[in-house]
N, C-alpha and C positions, 0 to 999 in steps of 0.2 A: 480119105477114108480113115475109119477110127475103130477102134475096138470095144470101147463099153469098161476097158481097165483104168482108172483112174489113175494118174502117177502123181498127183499130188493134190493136197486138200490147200487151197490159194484162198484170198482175202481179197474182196473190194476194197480199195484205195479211196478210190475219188468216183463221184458220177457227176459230168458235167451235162447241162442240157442242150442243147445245139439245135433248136427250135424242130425239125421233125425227127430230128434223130438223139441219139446221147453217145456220150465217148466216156467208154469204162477205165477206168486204167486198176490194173488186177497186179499183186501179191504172188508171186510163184518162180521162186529163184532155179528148181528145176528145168520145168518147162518155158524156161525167157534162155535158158543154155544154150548158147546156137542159135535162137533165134532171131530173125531179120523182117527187115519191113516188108510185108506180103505174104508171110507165112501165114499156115491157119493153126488156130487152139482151140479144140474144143472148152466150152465152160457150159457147165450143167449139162452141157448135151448140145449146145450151138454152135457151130462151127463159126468162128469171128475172124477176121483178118488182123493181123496184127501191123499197128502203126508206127509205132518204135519202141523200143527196149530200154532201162537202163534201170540199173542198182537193183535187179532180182525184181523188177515190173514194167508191164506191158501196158501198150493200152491200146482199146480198139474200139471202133466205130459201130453204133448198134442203130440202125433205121427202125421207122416209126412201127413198119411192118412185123417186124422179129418182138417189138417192144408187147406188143398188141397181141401175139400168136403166141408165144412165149411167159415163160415166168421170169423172163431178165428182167421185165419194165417192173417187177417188184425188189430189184435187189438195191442197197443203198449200204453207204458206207458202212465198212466191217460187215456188210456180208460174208459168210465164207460158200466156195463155188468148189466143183470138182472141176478140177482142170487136164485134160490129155493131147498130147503132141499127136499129129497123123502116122499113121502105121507108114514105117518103112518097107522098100522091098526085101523081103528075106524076113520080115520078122515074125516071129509065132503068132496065129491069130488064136492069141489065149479067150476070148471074149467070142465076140460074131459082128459078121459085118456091119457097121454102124455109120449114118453118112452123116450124120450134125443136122439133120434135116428135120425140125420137131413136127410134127404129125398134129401135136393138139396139147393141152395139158389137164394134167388129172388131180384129185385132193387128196390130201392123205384123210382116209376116213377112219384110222383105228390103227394102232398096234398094240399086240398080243406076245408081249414076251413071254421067254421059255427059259429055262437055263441054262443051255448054251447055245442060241438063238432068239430070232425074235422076226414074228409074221407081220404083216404092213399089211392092210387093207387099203387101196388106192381108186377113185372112182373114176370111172372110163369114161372119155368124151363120146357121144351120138354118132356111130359110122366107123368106130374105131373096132369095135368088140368082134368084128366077124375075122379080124387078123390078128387074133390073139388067143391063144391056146393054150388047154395045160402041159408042162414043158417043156412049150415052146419058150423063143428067148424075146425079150422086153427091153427098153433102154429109159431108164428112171434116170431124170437129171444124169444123162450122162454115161450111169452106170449099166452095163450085161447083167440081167437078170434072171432067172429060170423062173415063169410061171408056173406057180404053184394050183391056184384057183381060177378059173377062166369064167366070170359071169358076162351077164348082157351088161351090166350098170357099175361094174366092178372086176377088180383082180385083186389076186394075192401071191405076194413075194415073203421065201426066208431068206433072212438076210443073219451072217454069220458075225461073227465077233470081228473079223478084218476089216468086213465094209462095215459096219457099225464106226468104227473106230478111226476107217482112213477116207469115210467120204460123207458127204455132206446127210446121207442117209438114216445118220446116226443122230442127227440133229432134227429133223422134220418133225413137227408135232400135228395131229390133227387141227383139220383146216388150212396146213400149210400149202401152196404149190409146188407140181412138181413137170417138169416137160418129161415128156410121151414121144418116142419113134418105135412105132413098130417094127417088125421084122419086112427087110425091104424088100427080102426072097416072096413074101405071101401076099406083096403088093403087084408082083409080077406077074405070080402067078395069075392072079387074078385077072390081071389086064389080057393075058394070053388065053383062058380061059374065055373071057367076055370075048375075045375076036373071034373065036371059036364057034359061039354060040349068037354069034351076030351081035357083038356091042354091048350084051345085058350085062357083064361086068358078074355073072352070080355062075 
């Protein structure tokens, strides 16, 4: 489980291709601290297992699936990725619960800087928008968001001077991709709901 806090802004290394899968090896001398082979790292928001460690990079194995469902099978050397370790027990859930599980992915379709902010217009995948609210929370490559605007075909996030500046957020231009997890409380509900009502899931 993750929280949507980013602890560090990491670097593709290498991307090797391994016929249906590919093996990232990523940049991130924080989050490689401690770490051992089987562990998970979030990067943008995917939950990946880590293969081995060494001199402040990891590397891990990505299937053709996640490549396909994801916005990783777009990433290539010097990419930069948001990268976060799994919440420990005990520790503050600054963010909201986040499982690395992407949902779908969205475009950036616009931002609208301010002066000490800057609003993101990002387009919603078909079947995603009924779990997304306004200030409800969102997981944009990775990052805990607050819904600002809740459309059928869209959303919109402000994003402050920190994440601009500590996560890959700040780099995104229209057109770019981004992975999508929605809130996994409103995916619940919903299922509990639908049993409820005999299976319609509304």
């Amino acid at each position: 489980m993750f929280t949507g806090i980013v602890e560090e802004l990491g670097e593709v290394t290498a991307v090797e291709t391994l016929g249906d899968a590919s093996r990232f090896r990523l940049r991130g001398p924080l989050v490689t601290e401690g770490a051992k082979h089987g562990d998970s790292i979030a990067v943008n928001g995917v939950c990946l297992t880590v293969v081995e460690t060494a001199d402040g990079e990891f590397t891990a194995d990505v299937m053709a699936e996640t490549l396909h469902r994801s916005s990783l099978g777009a990433l290539t050397t010097g990419s930069r990725v948001n990268l976060e370790r799994p919440m420990a027990v005990g520790d503050r859930l600054g963010g909201h619960i986040v499982q690395g599980h992407v949902d779908g992915t969205g475009t950036v379709l616009a931002r609208m800087p301010s002066e000490n902010w800057e609003i993101v217009k990002i387009s919603l995948p078909a079947g995603l928008s009924r779990y997304v609210v306004e200030k409800g929370s969102i997981t944009v490559d990775g990052v805990s968001l607050t819904v600002v605007e809740a459309g059928r075909e869209h959303f919109t996030v402000s994003l402050i001077p920190t994440t601009l500046g500590l996560t890959t957020l700040g780099l995104k231009q229209p057109g770019d991709p981004v992975n999508l997890e929605v809130d996994v409380i409103a995916k619940y509900v919903e299922r509990l709901v639908g049993d409820r009502n005999g299976g319609t899931g509304r």
